[in-house]
C-alpha positions as CSV (number, residue, x, y, z in Angstrom):
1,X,97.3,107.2,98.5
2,X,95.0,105.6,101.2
3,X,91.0,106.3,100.8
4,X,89.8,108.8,103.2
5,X,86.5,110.5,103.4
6,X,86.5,114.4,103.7
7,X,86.6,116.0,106.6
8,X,83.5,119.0,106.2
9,X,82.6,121.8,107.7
10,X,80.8,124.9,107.6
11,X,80.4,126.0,111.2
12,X,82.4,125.6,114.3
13,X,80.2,122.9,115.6
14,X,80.2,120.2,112.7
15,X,83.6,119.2,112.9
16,X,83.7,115.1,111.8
17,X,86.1,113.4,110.5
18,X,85.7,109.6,109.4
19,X,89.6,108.8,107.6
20,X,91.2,105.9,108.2
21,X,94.3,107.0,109.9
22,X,94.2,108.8,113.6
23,X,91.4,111.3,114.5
24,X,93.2,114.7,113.8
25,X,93.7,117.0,116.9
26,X,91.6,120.2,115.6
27,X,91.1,123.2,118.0
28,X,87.7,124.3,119.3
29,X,87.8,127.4,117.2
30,X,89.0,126.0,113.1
31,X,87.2,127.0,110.7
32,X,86.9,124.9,107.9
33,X,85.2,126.1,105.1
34,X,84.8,123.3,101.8
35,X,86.3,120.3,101.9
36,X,89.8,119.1,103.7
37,X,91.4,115.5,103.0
38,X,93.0,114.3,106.0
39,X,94.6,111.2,105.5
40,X,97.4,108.8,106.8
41,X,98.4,107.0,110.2
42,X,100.6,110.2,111.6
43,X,99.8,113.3,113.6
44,X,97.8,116.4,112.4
45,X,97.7,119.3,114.7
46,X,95.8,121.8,114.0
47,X,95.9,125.1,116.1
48,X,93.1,128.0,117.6
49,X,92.1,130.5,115.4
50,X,93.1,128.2,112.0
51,X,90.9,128.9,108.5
52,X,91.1,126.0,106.3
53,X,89.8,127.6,103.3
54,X,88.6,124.7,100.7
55,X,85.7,126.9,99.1
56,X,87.1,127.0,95.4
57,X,89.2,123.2,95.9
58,X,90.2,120.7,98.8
59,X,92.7,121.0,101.3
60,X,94.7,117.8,101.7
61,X,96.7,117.3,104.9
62,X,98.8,113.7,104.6
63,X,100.9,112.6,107.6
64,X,102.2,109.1,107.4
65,X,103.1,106.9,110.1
66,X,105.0,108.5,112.4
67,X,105.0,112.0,110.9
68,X,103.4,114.8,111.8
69,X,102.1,118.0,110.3
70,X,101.7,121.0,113.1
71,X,99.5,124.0,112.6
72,X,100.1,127.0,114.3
73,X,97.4,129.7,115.7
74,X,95.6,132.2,113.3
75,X,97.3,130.2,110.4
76,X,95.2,130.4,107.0
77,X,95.5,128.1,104.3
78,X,94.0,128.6,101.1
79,X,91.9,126.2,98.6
80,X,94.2,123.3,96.8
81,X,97.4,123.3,99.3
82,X,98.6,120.3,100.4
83,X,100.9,119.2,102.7
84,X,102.5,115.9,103.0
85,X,104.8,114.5,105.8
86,X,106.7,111.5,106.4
87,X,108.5,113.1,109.1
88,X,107.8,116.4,110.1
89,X,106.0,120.0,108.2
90,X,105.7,122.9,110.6
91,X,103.8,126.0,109.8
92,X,104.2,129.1,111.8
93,X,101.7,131.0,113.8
94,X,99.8,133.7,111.6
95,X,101.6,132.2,108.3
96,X,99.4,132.1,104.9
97,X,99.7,129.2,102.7
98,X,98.4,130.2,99.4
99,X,96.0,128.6,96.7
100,X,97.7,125.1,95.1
101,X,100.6,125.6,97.4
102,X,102.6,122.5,98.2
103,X,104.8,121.6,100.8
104,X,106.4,118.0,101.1
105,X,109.3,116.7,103.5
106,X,110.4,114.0,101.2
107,X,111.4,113.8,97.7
108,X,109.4,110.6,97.5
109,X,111.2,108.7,95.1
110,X,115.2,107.4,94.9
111,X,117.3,108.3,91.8
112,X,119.7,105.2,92.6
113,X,117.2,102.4,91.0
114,X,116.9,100.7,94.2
115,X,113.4,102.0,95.0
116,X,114.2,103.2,98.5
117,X,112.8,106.4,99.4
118,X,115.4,108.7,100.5
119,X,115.5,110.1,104.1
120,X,113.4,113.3,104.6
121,X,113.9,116.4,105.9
122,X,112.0,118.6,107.9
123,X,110.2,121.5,106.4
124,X,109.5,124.5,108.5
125,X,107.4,127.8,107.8
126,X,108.0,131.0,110.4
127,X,105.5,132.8,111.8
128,X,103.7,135.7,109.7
129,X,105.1,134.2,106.8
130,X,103.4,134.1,103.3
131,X,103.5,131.7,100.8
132,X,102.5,132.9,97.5
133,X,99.7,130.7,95.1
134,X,101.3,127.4,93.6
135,X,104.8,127.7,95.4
136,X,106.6,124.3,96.4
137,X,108.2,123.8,99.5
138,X,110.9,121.2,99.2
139,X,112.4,118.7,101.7
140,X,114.5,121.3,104.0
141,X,112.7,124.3,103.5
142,X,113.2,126.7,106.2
143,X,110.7,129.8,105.4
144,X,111.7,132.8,107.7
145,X,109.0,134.4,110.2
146,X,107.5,137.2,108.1
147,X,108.9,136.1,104.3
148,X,107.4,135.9,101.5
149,X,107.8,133.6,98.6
150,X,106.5,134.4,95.1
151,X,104.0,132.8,93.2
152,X,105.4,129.4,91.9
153,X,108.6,129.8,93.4
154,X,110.4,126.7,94.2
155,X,112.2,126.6,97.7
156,X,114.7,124.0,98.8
157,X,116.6,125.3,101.7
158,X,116.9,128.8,103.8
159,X,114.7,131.5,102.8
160,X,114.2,135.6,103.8
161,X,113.6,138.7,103.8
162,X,117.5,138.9,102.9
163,X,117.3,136.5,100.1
164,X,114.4,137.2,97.2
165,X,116.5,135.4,94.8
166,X,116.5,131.8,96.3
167,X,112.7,131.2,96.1
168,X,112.6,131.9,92.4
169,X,115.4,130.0,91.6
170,X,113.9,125.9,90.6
171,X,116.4,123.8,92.5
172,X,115.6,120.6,94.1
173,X,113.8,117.8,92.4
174,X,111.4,117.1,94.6
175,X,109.5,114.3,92.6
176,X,105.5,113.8,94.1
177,X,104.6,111.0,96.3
178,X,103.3,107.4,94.7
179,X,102.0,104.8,97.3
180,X,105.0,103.6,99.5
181,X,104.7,100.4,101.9
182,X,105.9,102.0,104.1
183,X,102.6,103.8,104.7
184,X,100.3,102.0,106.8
185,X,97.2,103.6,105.5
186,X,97.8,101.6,102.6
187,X,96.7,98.4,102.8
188,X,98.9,95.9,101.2
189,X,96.9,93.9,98.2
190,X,97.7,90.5,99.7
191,X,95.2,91.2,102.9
192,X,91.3,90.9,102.2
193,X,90.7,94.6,102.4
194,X,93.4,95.4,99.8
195,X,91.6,92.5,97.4
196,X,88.9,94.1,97.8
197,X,89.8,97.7,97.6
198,X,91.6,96.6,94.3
199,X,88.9,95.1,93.2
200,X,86.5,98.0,93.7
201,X,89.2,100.4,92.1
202,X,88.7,97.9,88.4
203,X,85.3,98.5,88.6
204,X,85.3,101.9,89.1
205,X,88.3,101.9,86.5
206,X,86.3,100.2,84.1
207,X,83.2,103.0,84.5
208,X,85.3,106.0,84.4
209,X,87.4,105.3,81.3
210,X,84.3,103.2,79.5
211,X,85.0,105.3,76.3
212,X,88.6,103.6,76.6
213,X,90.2,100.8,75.7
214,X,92.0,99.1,78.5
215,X,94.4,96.3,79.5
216,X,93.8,93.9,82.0
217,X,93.7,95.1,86.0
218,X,93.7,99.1,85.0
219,X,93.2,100.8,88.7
220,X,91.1,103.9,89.4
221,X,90.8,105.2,93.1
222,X,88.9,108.0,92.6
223,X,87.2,109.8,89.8
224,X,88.6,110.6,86.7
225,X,87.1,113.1,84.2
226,X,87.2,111.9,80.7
227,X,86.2,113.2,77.3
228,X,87.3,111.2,74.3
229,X,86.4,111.9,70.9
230,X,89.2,110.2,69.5
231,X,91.4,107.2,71.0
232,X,92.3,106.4,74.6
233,X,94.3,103.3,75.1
234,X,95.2,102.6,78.5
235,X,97.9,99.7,79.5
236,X,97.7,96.7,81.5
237,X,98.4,97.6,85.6
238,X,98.0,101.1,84.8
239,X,96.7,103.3,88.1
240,X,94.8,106.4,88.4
241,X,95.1,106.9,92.0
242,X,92.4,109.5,92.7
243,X,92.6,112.0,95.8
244,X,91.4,115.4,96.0
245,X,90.5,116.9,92.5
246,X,89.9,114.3,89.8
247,X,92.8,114.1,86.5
248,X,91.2,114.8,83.2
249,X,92.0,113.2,80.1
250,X,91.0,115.1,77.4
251,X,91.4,113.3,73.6
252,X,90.0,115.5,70.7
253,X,88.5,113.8,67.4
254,X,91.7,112.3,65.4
255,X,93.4,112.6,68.7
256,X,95.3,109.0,70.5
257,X,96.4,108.9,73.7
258,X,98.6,106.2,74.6
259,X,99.1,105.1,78.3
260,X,102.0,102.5,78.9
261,X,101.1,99.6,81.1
262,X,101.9,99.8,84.7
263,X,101.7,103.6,84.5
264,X,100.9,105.6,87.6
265,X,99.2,109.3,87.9
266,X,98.7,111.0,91.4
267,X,95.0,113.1,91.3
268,X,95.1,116.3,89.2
269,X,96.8,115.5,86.9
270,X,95.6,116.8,83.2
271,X,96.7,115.1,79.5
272,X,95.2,117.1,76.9
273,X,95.4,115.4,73.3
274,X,94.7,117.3,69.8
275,X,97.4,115.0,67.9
276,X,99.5,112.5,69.7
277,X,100.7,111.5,73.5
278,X,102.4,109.0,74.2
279,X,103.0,107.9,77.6
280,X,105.8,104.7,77.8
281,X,105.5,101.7,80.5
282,X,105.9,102.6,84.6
283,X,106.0,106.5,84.2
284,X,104.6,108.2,87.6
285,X,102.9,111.6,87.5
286,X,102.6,114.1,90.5
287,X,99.6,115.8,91.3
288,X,99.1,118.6,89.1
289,X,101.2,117.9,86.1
290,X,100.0,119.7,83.0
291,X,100.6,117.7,79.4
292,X,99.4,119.1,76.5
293,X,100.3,118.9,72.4
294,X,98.5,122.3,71.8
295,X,99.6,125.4,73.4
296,X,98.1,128.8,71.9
297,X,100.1,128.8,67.9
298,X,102.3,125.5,68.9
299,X,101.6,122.3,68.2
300,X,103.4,119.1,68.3
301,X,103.1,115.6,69.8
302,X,104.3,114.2,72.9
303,X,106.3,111.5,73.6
304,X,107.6,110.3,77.6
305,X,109.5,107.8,77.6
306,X,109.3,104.4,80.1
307,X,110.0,104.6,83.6
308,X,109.7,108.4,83.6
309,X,109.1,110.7,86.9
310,X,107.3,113.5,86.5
311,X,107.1,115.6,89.6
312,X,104.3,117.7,91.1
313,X,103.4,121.1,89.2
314,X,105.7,120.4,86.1
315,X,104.3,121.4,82.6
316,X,105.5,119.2,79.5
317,X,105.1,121.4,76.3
318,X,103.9,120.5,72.7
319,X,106.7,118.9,70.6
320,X,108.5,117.6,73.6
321,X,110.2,114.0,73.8
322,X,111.5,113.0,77.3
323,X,113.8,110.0,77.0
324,X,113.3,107.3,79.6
325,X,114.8,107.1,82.7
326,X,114.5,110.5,83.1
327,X,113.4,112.8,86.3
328,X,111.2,116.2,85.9
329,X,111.7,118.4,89.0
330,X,108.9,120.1,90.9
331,X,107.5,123.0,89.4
332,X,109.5,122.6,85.9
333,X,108.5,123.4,82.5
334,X,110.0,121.2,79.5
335,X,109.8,122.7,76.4
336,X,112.3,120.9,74.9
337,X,113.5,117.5,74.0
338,X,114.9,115.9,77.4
339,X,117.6,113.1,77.2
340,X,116.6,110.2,78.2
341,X,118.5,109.2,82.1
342,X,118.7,112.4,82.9
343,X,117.2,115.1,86.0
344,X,115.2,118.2,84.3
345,X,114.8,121.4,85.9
346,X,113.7,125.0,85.6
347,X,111.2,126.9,84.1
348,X,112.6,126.6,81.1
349,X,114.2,123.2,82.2
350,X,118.0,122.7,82.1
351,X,119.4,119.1,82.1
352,X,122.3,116.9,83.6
353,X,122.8,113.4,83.7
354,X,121.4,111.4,86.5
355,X,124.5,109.6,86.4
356,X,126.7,112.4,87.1
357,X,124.6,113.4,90.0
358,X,124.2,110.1,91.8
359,X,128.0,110.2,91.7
360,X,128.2,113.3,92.8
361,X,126.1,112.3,96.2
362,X,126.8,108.5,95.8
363,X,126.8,107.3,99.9
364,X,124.5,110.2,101.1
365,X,121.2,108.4,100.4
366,X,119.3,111.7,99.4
367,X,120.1,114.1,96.3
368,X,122.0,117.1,97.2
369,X,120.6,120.2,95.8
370,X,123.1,122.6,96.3
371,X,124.5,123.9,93.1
């Protein structure tokens, strides 16, 4: 993700914003109460009558270049949503987006190994709409005016009134954003400001994770909360991107934690270590993932594989081994072992071969997530 400085406010007249992409077009009458990240090169339109609500955690709006995110009038959207766009994410007027809700246009990652992102669809949100705390909204979404989606649901195509079922079904597997080129807010490391950005982000690496030990060029962007009593080893290339809310890494006494080089983890994210994690070489975390080897009366190490995706909002259980290769859908919960090539899903997750399914959609350039 680029660096951005908030965007605060506590009254109608000290609206500033200071990213590094375009000034967003905010109506006279927002109200933005906290903290919001606005961030990227694309367009965010914000509506009268809006309440960005940031009080209990930020609000991060993220169009890229040539996208665009529109707010519609009397919209509210509560602490810890985020939206991100690489092509278009409308929200209805008088629609509610509620706490740690998150709506993306993009899958943001390719299932075919050639590390193109696949084409994006446009998410839309009716009017008077409600969307319930910690929901996902994946690419092609179409929320009806006046629906409402559950708590944690997970929504990848038409959904109404007429259709409770489809939100709390977990289809889709809408992995979370990691930095793309293709993003102009994110300066390339070749120019001067990248050197020096990446330089800045070692330094910073090297302060946060000081009770660590750490290979050469580890990356922070942002802070990262750390407690280790035990051992925290943390690969070569490795990157903590930063953003919004800080990921925690929490290693109790006798604990290790074990970070494969060229690792990536979007902000939020939380590893929590009684035993034994183990993280394998050029895994990516979305924001918000929840790993843990000590859950109430269960207990068991962790083990991801290399070259794992772990998508925004998933959960990975104690006692769980992922093979590599392997994708974790939005929203999923793995409490058991996960083969390794193959696409997770679910709360509890079911499994398929990624093999199968890129067959299955071979030519389309995008997952299909009809069942």
């Amino acid at each position: 993700m680029s660096a951005a400085t908030p965007l605060r406010r506590h009254s109608v007249g000290l609206v500033r914003h200071f990213a590094l992409g375009r000034r967003p077009s905010l109506a006279r009458s927002v109200r933005v109460l906290g903290k919001v990240w606005i961030h990227g090169q694309g367009d965010v339109i914000v509506d009268e009558d809006v309440v960005l609500d940031a009080r209990s955690a930020p609000i991060e709006l993220h169009a890229t270049s040539g996208a665009e995110i529109r707010v519609g009038r009397d919209v509210r959207i509560e602490s810890g949503a985020s939206l991100e766009a690489i092509a278009r994410i409308t929200i209805g007027a008088g629609a509610t987006l509620g706490a740690f809700c998150k709506i993306m246009d993009n899958h943001f990652h390719p299932l075919d190994g050639e590390h193109r992102l696949p084409p994006s669809r446009p998410v839309v949100v009716g009017a008077g709409a409600f969307i319930g705390e910690r929901a996902i909204l994946l690419p092609g979404a179409s929320i009806e005016s006046g629906a409402v989606v559950p708590p944690g649901a997970v929504v990848s195509r038409r959904f109404g009134a007429a259709q409770p079922s489809s939100a709390s079904s977990r289809t889709g597997d809408g992995a979370e954003r990691m930095p793309v080129a293709h993003d102009r807010s994110i300066v390339p490391a070749r120019s001067v400001i990248g050197k020096v950005r990446a330089a800045a982000d070692i330094i910073r690496a090297a302060w946060y994770l000081r009770t660590c030990t750490l290979g050469t060029h580890v990356r922070a962007g942002g802070p990262v909360a750390v407690v280790n009593e035990g051992s925290i080893r943390v690969g070569s290339n490795a990157v903590l991107l930063g953003g919004m809310i800080p990921t925690g890494l929490v290693c109790a006494r006798g604990g290790a934690l074990e970070i494969g080089a060229g690792t990536i983890f979007n902000y939020g994210v939380s590893v929590t270590v009684s035993r034994s994690v183990t993280i394998g070489e050029r895994c990516q975390f979305g924001s918000f993932v929840r790993i843990s080897d000590r859950t109430g009366d269960r207990t068991g190490p962790v083990v991801i594989g290399s070259d794992v995706w772990i998508a925004h909002g998933a959960t990975i259980d104690p006692g769980v081994t992922i093979g590599s290769g392997s994708v974790i859908s939005a929203g999923s919960r793995v409490t058991a072992d996960v083969p390794a090539n193959s696409l997770a899903i679910g709360n509890p997750v079911r499994c398929m071969s990624l093999s199968l399914r890129s067959d299955r959609t071979a030519g389309r350039g995008v997952p299909s997530e009809r069942r």
